[in-house]
N, C-alpha and C positions, 0 to 999 in steps of 0.2 A: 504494500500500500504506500503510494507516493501523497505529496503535498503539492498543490502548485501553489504557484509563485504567489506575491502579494497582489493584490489589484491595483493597477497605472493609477498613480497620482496625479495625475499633468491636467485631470477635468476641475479638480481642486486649485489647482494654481489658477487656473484662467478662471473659475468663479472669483477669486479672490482677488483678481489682477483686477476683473470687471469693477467692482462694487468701490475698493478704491477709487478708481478714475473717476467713480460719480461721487464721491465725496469731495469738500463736505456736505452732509444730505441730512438736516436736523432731523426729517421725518424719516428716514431710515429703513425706506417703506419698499422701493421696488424687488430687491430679494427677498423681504419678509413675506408679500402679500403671493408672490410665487413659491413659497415652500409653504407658506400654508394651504392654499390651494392644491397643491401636489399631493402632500401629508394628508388632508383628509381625504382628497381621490387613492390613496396608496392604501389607506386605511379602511375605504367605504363609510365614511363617516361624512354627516352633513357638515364641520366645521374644525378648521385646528386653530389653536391661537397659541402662536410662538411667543416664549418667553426667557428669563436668564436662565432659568435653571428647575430642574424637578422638581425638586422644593419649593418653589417660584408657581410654576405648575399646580400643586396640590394646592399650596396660600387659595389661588387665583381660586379654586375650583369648589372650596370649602366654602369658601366667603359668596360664590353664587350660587352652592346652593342654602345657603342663611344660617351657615354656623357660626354661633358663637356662645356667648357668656349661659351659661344653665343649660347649656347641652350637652351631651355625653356621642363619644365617639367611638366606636368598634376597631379596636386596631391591631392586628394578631402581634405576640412579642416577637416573632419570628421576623422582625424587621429590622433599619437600621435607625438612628435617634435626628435623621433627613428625614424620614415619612412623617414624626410626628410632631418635629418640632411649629407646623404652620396647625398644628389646631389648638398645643399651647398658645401660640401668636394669637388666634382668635380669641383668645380667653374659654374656650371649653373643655372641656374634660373630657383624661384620655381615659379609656376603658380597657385593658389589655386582655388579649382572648389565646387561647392556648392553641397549638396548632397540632394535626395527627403525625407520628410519626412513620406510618405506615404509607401514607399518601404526601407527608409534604402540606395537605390542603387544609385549612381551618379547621378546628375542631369545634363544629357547629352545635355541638350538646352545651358544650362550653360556654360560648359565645352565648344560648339562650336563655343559661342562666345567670347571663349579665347582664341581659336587657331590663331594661327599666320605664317608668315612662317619658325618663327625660332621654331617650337614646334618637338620635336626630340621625346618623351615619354609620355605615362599615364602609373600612377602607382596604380591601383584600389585596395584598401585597404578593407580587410575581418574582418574589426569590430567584435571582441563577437561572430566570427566564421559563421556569418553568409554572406551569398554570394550571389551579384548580379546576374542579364541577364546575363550569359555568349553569349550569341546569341547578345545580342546589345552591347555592352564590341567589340566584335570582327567586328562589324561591323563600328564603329564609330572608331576602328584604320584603320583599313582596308579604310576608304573613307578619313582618311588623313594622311596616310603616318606612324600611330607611333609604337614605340616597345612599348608592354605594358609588363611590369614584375609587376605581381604581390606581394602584400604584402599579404601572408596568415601564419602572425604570429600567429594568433589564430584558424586557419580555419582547421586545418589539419584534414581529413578525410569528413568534408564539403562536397558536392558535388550539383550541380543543373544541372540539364536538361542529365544527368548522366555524366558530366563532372566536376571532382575533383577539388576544389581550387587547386590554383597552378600549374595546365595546362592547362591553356587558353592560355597564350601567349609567347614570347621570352622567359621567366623564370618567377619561382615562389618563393619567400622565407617565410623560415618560421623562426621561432623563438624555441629554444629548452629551453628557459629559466626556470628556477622553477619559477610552477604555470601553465606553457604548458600543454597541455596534454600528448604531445610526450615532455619528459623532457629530461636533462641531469644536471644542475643545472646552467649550463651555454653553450650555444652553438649555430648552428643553420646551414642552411644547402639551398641550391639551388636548385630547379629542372630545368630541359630544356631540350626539345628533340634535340638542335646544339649541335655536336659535337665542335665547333669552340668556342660556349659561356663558354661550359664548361671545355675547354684548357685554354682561357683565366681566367677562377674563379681561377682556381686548382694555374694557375702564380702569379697572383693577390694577393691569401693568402698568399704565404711566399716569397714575394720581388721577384718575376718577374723567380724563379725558382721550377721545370725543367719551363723550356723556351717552350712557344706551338712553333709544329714544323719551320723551318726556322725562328726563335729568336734566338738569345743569351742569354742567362741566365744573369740576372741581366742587363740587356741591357732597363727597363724604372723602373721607382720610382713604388712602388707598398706597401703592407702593410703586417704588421703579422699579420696574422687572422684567423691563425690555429687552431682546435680543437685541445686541448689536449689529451693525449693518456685514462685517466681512463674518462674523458669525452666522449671520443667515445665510450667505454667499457658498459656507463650506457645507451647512445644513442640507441646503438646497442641495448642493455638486453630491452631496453622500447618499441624500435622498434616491435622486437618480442613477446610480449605483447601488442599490440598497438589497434586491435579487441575489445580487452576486455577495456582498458582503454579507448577508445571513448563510449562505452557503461555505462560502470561506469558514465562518465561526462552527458551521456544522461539519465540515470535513478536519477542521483542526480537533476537536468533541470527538469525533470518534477516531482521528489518529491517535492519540493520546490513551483512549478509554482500550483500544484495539490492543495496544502495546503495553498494557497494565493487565491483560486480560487472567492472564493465570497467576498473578502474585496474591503470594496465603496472606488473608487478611484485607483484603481488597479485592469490594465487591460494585460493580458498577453500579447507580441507580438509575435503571430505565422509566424512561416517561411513561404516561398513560395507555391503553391501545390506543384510545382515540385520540391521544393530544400531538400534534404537530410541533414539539420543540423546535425551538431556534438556536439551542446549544450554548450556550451562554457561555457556562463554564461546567466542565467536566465535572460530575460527581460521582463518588464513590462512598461507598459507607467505608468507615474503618472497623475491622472486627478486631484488630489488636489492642493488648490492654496498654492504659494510657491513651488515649486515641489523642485528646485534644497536645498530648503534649508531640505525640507525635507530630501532628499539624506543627508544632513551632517549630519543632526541631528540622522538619521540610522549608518551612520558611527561612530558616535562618542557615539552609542550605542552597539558599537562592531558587527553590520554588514558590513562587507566590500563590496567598491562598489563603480563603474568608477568613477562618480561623486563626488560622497560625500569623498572618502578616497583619491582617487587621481587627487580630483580638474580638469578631464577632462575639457576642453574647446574646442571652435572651435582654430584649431591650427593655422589662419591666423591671428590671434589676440595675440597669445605669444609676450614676450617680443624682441624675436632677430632677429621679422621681421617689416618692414614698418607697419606701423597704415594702416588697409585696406578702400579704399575710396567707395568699395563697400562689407560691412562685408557678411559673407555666412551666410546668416537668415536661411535659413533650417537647417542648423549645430546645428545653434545655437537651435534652437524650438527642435532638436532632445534629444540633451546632456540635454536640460531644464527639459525635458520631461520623461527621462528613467532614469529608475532602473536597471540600470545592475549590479548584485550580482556576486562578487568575489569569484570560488571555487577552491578548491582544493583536489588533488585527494582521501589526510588522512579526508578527511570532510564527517563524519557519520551522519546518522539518528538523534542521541541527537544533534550535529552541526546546521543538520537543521532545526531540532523543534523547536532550539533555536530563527534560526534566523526567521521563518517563525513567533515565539510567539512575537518577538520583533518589525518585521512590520506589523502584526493586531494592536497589542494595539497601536503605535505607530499612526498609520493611523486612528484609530479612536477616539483618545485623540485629532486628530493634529491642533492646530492651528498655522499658522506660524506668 
């Protein structure tokens, strides 16, 4: 099994060469209003409204659909302390919901015995690209009243039951950060089929103007959280290469997974029948004891990886929320228990030899 090459940069450069030359351009509008346009035809969705960041994103999406102060949010711990810092920002309350270890997907018994009747939202989070029951997802808002905007920072092009991350519900956000798939190096972006969420996002990013219809402009607090103009430029150029880059990430997924296939104590985690990963990043469960420490000890063998490089945790146990009186153990058995390998899209054949030679020997030397 071979790798090919990286995909031609050179559409990147000329999107980027383009959007300069039209600078300076206050309204910063011609790449922008073309990558959203594209994004929500890429997506089948009636609207995207670009923004700085995923975080940016979610703010934007919470605050249209009328989160805030006395409401309560669904938000599985199995995430990172990006997905929830924008509903502290609203002044609402986060609700932490434990997730199955068996699927990855919400643990919805959990979750219903959180609900309350101040619970306004879930926000179902697509970890390492990979994507729950849309079919129970919609059915468990649906029987209590919630907007679900999803978090499909890493999910894009994802899809199960042939339903895309980030159309399932009120909205979806993604993340365009470097390291995405769909990058920009910074940025990130909304889907929704309301015409009304996505008046409110477009106001939302640059201080409440243009104003959605019957507003005043500047007429409530809101934030800057605009793309920038060579940031939509690279959006846009990635967008249109976006086919080829989800398959890039899914041939590196399974070089990688292909090459680990018989090492004792590593076991691949396969997707859904029905679900269409986009490969994100490699996962494997760790059956060896220590698991998580193994994760560092890979890390700081120069494999990158959730665990081990970026100290992942169940997010109900950070430091800048209450001590949980009841921790999310499945969260926790999951983060203990996975190897999710950090890729990138410059990451070749020798990259992964590398890293594949680093966790054999690694796993069979291991003693923690």
């Amino acid at each position: 099994m071979t790798l090919p090459p990286p995909p031609d940069k050179a559409p990147l450069l000329r999107g980027v060469t383009a959007s300069l030359s039209a600078m300076p351009d206050p309204a910063a509008s011609g790449h922008l209003r073309l990558f959203e346009d594209e994004a929500a035809h890429a997506l089948g969705t009636a609207h995207a409204v670009a923004v700085s960041s995923g975080t940016a994103a979610l703010h934007a999406a919470l605050s249209a659909c009328g989160i805030g102060p006395g409401d309560e949010v669904l938000v599985p711990a199995l995430t990172v302390i990006m997905t929830v810092a924008p509903v502290r920002a609203l002044g609402a309350t986060l609700v932490f919901v434990d997730s199955d270890p068996a699927t990855l997907d919400l643990d919805y018994e959990d979750a219903a015995r959180k609900v309350t009747a101040r619970t306004r939202a879930i926000i179902p989070v697509r970890l390492w690209g990979r994507m729950g029951d849309p079919g129970a997802l919609a059915a468990f808002a649906s029987e209590h009243g919630l907007a679900v905007i999803e978090d499909a920072a890493q999910a894009v092009g994802t899809s199960r039951n042939e339903r895309l991350a980030g159309t399932v519900g009120t909205a979806g956000c993604f993340s365009m950060k470097d390291g995405k798939i769909l990058w920009s190096g910074e940025g990130g972006f909304l889907t929704t089929g309301s015409g009304q969420v996505a008046e409110h996002a477009r106001a939302f990013r640059s201080h409440w103007q243009p104003a959605p219809p019957g507003e005043a402009p500047l007429s409530r607090l809101a934030t800057n959280s605009r793309l920038a103009a060579p940031l939509a430029a690279l959006a846009l150029a990635n967008l249109r290469r976006l086919p080829d880059l989800i398959e890039r990430r899914r041939a590196q997924t399974r070089y990688l997974l292909n090459a680990l296939e018989r090492i004792p104590g590593l076991t691949a985690l396969a997707p859904a029948a029905d679900e269409g990963w986009n490969g994100f990043s490699p996962l494997l469960h760790i059956g060896l004891s220590g698991p998580r420490a193994f994760a560092e000890h890979l890390a700081q063998q120069g494999v990158p990886n959730s665990t081990g490089s970026f100290r992942l945790v169940p997010c109900d146990t950070r430091p800048p929320f209450p001590r949980p009186e009841q921790p999310c153990r499945g969260t926790a058995e999951i983060l203990d228990h996975t190897l999710a390998v950090v890729l990138a899209e410059g990451d070749t054949q020798a990259t992964l030899d590398r890293y594949a030679d680093v966790i054999a020997r690694s796993a069979a030397a291991w003693t923690p």
